[in-house]
BAFI-3210 file (N, C-alpha, C; in Angstrom, 3 decimals, decimal comma, padded with zeros to 6 digits):
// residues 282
n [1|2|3|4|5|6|7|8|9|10|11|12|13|14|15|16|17|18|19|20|21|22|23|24|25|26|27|28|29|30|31|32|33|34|35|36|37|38|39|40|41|42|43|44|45|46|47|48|49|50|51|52|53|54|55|56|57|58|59|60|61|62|63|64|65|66|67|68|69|70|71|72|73|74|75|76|77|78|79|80|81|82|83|84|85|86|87|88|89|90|91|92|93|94|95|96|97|98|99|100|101|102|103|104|105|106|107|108|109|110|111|112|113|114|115|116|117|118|119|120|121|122|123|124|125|126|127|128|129|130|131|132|133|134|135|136|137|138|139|140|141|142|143|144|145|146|147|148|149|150|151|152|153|154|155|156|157|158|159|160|161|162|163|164|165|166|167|168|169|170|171|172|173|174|175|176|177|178|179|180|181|182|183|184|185|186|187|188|189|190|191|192|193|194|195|196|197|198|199|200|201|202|203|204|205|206|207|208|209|210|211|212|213|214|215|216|217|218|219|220|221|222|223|224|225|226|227|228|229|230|231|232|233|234|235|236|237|238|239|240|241|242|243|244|245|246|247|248|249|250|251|252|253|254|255|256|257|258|259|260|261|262|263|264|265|266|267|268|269|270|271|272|273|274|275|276|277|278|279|280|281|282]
n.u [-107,150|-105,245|-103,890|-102,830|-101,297|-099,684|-098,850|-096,845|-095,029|-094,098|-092,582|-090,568|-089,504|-088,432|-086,649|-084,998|-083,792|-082,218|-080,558|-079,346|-078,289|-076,539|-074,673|-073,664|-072,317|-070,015|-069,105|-067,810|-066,319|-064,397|-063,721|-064,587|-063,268|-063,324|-064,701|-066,077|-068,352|-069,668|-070,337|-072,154|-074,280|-075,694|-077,129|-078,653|-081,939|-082,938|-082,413|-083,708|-086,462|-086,684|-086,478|-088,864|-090,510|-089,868|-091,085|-093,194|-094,651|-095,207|-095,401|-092,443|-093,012|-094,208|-092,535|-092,520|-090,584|-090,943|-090,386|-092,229|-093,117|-091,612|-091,264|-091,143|-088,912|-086,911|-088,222|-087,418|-084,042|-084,291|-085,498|-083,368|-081,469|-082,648|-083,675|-080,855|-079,555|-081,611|-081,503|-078,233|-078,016|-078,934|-077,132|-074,805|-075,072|-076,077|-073,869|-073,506|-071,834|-069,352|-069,302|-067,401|-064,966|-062,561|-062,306|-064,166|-063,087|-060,975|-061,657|-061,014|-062,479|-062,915|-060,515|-061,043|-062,345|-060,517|-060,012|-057,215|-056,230|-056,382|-060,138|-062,478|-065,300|-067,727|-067,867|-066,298|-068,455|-070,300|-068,767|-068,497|-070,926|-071,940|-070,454|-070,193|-072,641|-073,196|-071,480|-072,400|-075,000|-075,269|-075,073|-077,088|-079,688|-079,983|-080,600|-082,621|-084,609|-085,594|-086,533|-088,259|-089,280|-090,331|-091,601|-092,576|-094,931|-096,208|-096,567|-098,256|-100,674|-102,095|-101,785|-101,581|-100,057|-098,227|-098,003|-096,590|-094,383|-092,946|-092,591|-091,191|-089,148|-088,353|-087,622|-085,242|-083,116|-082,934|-081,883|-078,915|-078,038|-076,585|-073,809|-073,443|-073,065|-071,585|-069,441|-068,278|-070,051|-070,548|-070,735|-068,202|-069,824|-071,230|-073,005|-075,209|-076,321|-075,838|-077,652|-080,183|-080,366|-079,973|-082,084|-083,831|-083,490|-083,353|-086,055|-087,335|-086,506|-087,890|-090,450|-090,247|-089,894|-091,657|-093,947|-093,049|-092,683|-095,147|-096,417|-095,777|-095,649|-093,623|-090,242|-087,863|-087,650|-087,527|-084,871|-083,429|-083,620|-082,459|-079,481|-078,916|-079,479|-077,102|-074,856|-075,102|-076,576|-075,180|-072,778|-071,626|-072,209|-071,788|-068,810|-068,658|-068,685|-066,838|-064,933|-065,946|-066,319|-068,803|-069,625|-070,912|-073,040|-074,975|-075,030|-074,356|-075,144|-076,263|-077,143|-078,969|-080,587|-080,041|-082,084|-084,277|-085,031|-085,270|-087,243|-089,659|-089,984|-090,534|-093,033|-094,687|-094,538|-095,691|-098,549|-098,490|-099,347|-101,408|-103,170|-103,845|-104,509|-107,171|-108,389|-108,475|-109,974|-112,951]
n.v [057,072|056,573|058,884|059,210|057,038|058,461|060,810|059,067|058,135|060,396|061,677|059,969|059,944|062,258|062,406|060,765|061,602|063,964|062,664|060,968|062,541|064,025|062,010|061,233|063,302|062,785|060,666|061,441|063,226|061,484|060,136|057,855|055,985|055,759|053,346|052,856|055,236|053,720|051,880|052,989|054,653|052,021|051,851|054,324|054,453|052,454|054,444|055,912|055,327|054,530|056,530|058,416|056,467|057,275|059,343|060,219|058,915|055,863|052,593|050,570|047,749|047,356|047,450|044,710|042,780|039,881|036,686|035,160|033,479|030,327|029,137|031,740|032,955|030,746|030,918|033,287|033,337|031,710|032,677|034,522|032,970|031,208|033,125|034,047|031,502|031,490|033,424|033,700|031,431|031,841|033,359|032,249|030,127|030,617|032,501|034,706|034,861|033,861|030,959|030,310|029,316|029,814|031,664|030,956|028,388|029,473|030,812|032,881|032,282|029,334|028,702|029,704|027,292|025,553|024,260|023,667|025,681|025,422|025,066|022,335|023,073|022,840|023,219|026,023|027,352|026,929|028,010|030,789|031,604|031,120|032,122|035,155|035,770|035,649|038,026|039,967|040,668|042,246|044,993|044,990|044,464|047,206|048,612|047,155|047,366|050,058|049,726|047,029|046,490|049,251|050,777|049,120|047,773|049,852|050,910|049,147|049,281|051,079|050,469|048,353|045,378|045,396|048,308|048,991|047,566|048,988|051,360|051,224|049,781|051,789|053,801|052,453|052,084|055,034|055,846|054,443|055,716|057,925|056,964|055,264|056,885|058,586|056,586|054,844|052,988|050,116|048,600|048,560|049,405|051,253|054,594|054,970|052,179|050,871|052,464|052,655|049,100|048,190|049,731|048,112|045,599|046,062|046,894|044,085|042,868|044,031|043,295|040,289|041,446|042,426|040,559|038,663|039,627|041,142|038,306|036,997|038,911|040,466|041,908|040,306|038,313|040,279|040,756|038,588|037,985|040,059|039,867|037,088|038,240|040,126|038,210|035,932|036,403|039,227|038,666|035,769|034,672|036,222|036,261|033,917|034,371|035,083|038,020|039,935|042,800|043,092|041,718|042,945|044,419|042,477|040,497|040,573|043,113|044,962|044,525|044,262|041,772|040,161|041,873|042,178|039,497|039,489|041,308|040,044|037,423|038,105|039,762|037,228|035,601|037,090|037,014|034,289|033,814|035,440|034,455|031,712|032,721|033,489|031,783|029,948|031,680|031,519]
n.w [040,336|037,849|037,682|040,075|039,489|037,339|038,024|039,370|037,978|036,402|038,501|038,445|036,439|036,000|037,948|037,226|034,766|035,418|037,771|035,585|033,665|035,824|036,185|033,690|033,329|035,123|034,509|031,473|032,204|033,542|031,003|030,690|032,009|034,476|036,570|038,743|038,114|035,848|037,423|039,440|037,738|036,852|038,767|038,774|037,794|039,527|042,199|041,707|041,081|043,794|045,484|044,733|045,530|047,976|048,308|047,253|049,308|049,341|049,488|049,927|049,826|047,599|045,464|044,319|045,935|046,613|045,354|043,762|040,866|040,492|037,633|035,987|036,432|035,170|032,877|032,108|032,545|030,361|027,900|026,525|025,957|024,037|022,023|021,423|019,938|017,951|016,565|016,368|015,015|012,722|011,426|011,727|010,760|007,818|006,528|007,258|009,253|011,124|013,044|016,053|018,624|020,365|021,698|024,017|024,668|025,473|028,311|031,151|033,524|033,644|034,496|037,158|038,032|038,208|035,694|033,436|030,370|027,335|027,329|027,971|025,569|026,785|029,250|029,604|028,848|030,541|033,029|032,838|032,194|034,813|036,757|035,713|035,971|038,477|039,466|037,786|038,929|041,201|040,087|037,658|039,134|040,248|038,355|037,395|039,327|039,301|036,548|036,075|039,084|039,813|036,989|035,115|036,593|036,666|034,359|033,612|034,906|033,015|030,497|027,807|026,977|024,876|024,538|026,951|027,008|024,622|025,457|028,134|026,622|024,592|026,841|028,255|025,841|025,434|027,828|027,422|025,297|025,218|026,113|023,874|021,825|022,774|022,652|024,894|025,512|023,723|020,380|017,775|015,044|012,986|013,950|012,952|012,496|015,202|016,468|015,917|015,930|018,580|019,988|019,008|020,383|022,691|022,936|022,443|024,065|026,166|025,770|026,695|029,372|030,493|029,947|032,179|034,223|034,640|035,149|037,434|038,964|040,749|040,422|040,104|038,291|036,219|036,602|036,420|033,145|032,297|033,439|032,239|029,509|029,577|029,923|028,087|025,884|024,802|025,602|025,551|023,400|021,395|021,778|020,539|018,201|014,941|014,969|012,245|009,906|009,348|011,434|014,006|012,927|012,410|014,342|017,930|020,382|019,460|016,908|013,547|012,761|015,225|016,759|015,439|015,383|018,434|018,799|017,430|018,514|021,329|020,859|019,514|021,696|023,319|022,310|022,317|024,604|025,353|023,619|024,812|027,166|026,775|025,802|028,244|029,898|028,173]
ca.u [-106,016|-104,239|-103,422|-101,904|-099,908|-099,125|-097,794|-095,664|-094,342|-093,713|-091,534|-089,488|-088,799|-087,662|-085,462|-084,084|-083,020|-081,375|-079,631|-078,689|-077,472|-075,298|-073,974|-073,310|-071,508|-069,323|-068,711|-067,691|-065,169|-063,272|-063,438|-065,508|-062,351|-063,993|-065,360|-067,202|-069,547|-070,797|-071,130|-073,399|-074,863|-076,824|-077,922|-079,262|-083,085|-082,965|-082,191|-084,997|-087,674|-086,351|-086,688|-089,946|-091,494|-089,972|-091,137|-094,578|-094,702|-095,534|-095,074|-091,556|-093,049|-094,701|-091,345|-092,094|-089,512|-091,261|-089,784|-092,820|-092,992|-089,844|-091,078|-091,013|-087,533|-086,953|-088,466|-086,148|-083,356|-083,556|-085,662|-082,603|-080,536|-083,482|-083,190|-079,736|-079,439|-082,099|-080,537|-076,574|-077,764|-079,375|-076,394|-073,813|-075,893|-076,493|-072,337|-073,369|-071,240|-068,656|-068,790|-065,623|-064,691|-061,185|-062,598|-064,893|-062,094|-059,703|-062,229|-060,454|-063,688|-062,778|-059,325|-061,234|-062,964|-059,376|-059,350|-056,150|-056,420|-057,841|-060,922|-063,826|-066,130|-068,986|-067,040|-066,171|-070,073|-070,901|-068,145|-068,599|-072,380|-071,936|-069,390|-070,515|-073,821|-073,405|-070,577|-073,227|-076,312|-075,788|-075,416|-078,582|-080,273|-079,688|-081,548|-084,167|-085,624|-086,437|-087,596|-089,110|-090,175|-091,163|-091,842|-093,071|-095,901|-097,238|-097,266|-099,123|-101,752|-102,349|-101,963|-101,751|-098,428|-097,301|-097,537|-095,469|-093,125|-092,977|-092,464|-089,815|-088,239|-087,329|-087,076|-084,232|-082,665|-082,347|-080,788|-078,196|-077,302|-075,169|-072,637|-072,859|-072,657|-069,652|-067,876|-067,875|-070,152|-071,318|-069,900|-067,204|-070,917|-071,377|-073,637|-076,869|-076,592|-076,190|-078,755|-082,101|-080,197|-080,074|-083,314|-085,118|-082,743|-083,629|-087,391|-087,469|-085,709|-088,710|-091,333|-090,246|-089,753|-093,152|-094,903|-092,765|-093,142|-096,558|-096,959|-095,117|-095,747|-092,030|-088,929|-086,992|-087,894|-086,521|-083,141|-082,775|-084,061|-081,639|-078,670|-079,161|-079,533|-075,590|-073,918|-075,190|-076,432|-074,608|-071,578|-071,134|-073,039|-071,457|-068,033|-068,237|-068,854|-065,988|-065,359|-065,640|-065,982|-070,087|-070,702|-071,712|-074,100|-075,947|-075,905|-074,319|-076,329|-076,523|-076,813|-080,295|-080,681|-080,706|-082,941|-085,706|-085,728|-085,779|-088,588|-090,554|-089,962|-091,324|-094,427|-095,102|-094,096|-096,688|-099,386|-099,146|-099,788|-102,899|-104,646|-103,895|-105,881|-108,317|-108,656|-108,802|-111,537|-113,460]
ca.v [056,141|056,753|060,326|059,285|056,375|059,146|061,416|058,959|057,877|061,558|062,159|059,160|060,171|063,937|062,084|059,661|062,591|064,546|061,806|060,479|064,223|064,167|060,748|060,983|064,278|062,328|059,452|061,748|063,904|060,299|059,709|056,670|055,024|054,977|051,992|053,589|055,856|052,931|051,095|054,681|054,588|051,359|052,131|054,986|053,712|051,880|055,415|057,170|054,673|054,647|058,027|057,991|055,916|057,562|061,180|060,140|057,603|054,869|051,312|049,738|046,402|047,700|047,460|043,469|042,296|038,503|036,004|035,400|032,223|030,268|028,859|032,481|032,511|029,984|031,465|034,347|032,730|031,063|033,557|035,475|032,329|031,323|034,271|033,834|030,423|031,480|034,900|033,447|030,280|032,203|034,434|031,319|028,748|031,164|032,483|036,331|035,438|032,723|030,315|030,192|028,445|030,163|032,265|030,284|027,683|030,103|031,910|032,694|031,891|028,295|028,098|029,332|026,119|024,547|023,700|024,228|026,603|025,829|024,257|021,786|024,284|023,264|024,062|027,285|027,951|026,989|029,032|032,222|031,366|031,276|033,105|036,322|036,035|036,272|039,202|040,998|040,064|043,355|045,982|044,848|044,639|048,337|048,878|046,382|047,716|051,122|048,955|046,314|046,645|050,281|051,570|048,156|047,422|050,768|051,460|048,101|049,752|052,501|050,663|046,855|044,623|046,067|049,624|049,301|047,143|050,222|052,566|050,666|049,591|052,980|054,515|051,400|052,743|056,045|055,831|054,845|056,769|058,995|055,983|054,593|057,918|058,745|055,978|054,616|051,702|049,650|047,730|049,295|049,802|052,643|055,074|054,683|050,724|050,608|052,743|051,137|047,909|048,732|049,802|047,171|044,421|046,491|046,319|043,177|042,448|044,779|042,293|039,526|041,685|043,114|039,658|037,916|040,700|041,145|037,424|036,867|040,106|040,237|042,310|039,256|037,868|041,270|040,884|037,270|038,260|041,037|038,729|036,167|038,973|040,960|037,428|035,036|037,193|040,135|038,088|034,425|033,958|037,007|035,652|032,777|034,746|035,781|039,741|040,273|043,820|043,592|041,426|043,896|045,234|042,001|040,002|041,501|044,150|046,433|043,956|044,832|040,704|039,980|042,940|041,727|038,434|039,710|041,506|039,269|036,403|038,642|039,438|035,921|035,036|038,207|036,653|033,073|034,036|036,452|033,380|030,998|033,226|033,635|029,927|029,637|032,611|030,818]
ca.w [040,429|037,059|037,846|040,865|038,902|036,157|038,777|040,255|037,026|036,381|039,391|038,064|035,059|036,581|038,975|036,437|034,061|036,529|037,886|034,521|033,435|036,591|036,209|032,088|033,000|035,684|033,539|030,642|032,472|033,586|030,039|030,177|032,431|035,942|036,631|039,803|037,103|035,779|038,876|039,419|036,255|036,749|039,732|039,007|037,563|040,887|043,101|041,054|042,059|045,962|045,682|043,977|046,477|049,236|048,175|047,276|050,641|048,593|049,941|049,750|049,054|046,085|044,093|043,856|046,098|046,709|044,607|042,870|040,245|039,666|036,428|035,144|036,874|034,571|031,385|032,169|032,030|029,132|026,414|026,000|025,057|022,442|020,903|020,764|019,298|016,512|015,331|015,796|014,582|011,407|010,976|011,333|008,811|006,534|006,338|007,362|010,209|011,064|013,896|016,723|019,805|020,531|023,201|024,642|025,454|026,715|029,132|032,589|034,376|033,546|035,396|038,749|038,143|037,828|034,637|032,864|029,538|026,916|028,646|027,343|025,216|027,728|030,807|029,006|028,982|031,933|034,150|032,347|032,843|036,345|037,877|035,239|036,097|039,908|039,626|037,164|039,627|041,995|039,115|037,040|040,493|040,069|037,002|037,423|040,913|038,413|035,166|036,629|040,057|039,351|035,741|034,322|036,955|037,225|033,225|032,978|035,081|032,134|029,175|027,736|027,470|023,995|024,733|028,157|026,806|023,821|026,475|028,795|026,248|024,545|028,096|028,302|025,278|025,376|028,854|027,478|023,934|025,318|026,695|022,882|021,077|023,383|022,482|026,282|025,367|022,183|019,771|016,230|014,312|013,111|014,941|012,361|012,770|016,537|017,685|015,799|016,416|020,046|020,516|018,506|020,798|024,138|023,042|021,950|025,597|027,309|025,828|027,866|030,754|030,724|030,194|033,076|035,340|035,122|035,714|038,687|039,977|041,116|039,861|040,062|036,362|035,293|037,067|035,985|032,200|032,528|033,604|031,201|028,388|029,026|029,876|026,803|024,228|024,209|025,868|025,130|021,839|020,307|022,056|020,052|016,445|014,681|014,597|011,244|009,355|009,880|012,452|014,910|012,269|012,182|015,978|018,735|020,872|018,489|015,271|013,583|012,873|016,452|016,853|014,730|016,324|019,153|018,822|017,095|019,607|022,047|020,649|019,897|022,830|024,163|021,204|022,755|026,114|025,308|022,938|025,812|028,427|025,761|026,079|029,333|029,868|027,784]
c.u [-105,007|-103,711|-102,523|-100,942|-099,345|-097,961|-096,430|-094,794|-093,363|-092,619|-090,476|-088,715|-087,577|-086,720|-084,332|-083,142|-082,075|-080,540|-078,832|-077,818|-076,208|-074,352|-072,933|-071,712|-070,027|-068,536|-067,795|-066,111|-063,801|-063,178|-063,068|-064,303|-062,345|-065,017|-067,018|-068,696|-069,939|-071,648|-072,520|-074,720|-076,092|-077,067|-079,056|-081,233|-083,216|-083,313|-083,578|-086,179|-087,862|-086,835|-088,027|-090,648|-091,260|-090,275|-092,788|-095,244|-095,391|-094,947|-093,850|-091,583|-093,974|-093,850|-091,161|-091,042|-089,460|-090,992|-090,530|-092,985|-092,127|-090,185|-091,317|-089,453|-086,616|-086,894|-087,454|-084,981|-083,164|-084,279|-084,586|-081,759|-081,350|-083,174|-081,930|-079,513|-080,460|-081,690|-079,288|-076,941|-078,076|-078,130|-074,746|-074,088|-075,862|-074,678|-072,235|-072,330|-070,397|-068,498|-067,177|-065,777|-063,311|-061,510|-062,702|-063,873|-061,085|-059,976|-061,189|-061,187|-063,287|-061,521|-059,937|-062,046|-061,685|-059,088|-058,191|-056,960|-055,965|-058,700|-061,717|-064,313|-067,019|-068,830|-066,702|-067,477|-070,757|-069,969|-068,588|-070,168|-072,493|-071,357|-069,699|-071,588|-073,883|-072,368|-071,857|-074,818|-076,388|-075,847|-076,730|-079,539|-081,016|-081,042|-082,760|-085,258|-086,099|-086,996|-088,627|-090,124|-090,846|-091,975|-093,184|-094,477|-097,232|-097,866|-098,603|-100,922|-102,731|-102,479|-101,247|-099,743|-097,435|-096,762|-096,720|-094,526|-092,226|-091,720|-091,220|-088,802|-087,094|-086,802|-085,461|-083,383|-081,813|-081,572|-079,838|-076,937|-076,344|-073,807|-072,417|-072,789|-071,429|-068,508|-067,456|-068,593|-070,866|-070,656|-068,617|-068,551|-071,452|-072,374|-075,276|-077,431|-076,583|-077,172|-079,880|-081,672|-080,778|-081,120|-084,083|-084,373|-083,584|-085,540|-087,872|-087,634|-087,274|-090,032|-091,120|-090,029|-091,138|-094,040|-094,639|-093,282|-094,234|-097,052|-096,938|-095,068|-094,263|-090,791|-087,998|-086,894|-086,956|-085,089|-082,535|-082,494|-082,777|-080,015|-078,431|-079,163|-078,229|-074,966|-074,024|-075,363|-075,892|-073,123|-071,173|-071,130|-072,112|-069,503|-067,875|-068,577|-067,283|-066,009|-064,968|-066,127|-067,781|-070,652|-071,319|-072,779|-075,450|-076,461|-074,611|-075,257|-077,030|-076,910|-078,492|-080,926|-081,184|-081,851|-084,390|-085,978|-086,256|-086,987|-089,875|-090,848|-090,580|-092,602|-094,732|-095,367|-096,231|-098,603|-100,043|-100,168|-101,459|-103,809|-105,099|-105,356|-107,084|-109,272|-109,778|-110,209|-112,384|-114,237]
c.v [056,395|058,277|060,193|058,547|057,166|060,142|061,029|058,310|059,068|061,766|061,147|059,504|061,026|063,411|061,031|060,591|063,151|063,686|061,092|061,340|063,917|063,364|060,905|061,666|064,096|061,902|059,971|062,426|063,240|059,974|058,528|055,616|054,875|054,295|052,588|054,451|054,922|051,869|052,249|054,563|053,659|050,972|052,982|055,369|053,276|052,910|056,152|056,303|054,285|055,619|058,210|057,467|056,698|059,141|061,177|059,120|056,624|053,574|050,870|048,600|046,402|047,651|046,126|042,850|040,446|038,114|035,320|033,950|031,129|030,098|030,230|033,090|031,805|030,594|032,662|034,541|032,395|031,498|033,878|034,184|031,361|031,782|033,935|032,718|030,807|032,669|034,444|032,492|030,786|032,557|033,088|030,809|029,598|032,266|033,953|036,433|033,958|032,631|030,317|030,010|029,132|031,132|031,847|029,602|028,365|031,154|031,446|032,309|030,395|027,563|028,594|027,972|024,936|023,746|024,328|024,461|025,528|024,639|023,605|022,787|024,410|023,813|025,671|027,949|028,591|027,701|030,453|032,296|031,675|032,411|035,048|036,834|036,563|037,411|040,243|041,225|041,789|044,610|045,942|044,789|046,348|048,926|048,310|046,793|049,459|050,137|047,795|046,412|048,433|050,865|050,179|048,305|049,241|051,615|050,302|048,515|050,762|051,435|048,702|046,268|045,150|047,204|049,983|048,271|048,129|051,141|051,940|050,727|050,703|053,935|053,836|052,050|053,819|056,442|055,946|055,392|057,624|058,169|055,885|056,124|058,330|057,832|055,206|053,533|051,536|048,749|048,943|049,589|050,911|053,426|054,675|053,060|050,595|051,196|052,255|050,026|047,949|048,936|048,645|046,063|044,376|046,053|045,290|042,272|042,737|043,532|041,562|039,786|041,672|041,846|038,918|038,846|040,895|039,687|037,026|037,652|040,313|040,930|040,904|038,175|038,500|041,274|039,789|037,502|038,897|040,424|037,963|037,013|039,476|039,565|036,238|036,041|037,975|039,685|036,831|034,022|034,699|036,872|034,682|033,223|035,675|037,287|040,030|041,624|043,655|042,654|042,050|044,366|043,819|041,061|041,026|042,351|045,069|045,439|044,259|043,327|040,177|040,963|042,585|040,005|038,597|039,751|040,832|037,476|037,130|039,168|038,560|035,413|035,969|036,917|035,089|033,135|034,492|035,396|031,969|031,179|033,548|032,585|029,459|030,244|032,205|029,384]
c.w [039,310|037,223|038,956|040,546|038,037|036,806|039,263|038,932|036,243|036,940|039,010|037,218|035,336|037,229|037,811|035,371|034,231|036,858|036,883|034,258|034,111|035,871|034,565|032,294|033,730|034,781|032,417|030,785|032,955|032,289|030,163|031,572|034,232|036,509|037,572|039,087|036,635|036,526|039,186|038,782|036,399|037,269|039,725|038,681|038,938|042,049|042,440|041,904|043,463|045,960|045,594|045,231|048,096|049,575|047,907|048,172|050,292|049,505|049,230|048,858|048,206|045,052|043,724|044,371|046,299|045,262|043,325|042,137|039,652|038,416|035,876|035,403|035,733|033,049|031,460|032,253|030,667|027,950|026,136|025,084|023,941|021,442|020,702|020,144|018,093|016,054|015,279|015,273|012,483|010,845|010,464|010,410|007,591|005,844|007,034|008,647|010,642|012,771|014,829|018,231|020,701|021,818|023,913|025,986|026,533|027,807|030,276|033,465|034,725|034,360|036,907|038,942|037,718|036,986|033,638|031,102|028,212|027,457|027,653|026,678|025,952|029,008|030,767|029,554|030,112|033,224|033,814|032,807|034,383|037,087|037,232|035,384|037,779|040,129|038,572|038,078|040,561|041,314|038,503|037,719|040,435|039,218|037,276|038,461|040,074|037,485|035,435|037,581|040,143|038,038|035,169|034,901|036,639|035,542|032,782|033,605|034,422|031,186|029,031|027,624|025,867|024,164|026,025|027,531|025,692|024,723|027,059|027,948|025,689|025,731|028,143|027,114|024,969|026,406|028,459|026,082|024,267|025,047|025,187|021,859|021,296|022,940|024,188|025,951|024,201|021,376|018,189|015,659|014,092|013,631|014,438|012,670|014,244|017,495|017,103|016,043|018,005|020,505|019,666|019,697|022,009|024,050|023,385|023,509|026,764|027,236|026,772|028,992|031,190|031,243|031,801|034,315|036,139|035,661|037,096|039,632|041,000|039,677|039,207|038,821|035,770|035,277|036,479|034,235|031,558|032,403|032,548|029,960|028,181|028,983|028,638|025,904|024,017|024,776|025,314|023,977|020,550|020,570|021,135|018,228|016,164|014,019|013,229|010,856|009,935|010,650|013,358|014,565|012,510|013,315|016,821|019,802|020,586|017,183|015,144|013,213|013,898|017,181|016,826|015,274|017,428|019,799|018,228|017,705|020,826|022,196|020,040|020,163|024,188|023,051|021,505|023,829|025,942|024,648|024,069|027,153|027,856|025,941|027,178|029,869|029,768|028,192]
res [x|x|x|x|x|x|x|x|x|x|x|x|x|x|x|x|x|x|x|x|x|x|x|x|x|x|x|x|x|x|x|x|x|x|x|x|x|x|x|x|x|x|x|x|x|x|x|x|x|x|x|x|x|x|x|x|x|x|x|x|x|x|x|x|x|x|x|x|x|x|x|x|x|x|x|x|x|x|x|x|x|x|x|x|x|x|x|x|x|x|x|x|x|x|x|x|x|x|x|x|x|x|x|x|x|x|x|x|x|x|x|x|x|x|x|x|x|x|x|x|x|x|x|x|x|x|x|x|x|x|x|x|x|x|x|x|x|x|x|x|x|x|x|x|x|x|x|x|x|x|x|x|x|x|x|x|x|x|x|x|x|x|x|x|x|x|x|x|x|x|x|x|x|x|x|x|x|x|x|x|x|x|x|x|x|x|x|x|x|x|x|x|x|x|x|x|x|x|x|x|x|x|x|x|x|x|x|x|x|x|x|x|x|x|x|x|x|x|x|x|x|x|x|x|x|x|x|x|x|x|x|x|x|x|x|x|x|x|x|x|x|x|x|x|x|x|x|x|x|x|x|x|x|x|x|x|x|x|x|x|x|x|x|x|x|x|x|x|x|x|x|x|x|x|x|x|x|x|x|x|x|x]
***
């Protein structure tokens, strides 16, 4: 059995490379300014594990497409904006980074909800919340039907919930170094601060994929998880911090602050769970 999950994890990879290669080399030659390459782009995790299953005639509904547990629905949702309220809340209280509302208020999200400019701050929240989450819902779809409904379940069959969240997570990562080396996506931070930021964030991120994933047996954690991770924390939270000379270095997507919470809210989070079923066993 693991030789045949190793294989098919194999052919993923090979297809994900290749297809990345292409895609980067697309992306690179629009110089970063067609939208369509990254519509591509994070799909292409998604096209590897179609592929993948449909080259080693693997079952369809092996990629987790049942909906699975809402309350991890739920938890997937709202880890990411945890984390964010205890790393921006650290970074605000403590001065490394100054509080601000000036966005928030004047999101455009908020006038398709007909409120004239500048809006409530909670109305702010809650449109951008909404309306960014279901316009980001079929891209991360993309991604998640490779990280989730493929990569996650089938490393968890090899190896425990740290070392595939390890694994995902720098797989998650290095995807996409090129984009932030290029200069096509990331934050002003310079290159040494945004990529261990970046990967400790993405990790940090894989934990709670891994655990939800595996619970629910369902992609659909990952996509929500996912969701909830570009539109609050690396959108709203860091929306509402003022861009100063190193904020990027310290929250953001790249900041190495939010990083280390991250990740240490996620194994925690992994740490509760495991003493719980310990419990229960018992």
């Amino acid at each position: 059995m693991n030789n045949e999950i190793k294989s098919e994890i194999r052919l993923f990879f090979i297809l994900l490379i290749t297809l990345t290669v292409m895609t980067y080399l697309w992306m690179f030659a629009a110089a970063g300014k067609n939208p369509m390459t990254i519509a591509v782009m994070m799909w292409v995790p998604g096209i590897s594990a179609l592929l993948t299953v449909a080259l080693k005639k693997m079952r369809l509904a092996g990629l987790g497409w049942r909906a699975g547990k809402w309350s991890c629905w739920a938890q997937a949702l709202l880890f990411p904006i945890l984390v964010s309220l205890i790393a921006y809340g650290i970074a605000w209280l403590s001065g490394l980074a100054e509080f601000y509302t000036g966005e928030v208020v004047n999101y455009k999200w908020a006038k398709m909800l007909g409120f004239a400019l500048p809006a409530p701050f909670l109305v702010g929240i809650l449109a951008k919340g909404i309306f960014a989450s279901l316009m980001a819902l079929p891209f991360v779809l993309g991604e998640e039907i490779g990280w989730s409904g493929f990569l996650v379940p089938r490393l968890r069959g090899i190896f425990t919930v740290p070392v595939t969240s390890v694994i995902v997570g720098l797989s998650w990562s290095v995807w996409h170094f090129p984009a932030i080396i290029g200069g096509i996506y990331g934050t002003k931070a310079p290159l040494w601060i945004q990529i261990p930021g970046f990967t400790l964030v993405l990790t940090g991120a894989s934990f709670f994929r891994t655990i939800l994933v595996s619970r629910a047996k369902s992609l659909w954690p990952g996509v929500i998880l996912h969701v909830s991770h570009n539109v609050f924390l690396m959108g709203i939270f860091y929306e509402m911090t003022v861009k100063g000379r190193h904020s990027a270095w310290i929250v953001s997507e790249s900041g190495i602050l939010l990083g280390a919470v991250y990740l240490a809210c996620g194994w925690l989070c992994w740490r509760i769970m495991a003493r719980n079923r310990s419990a229960t066993a018992s």
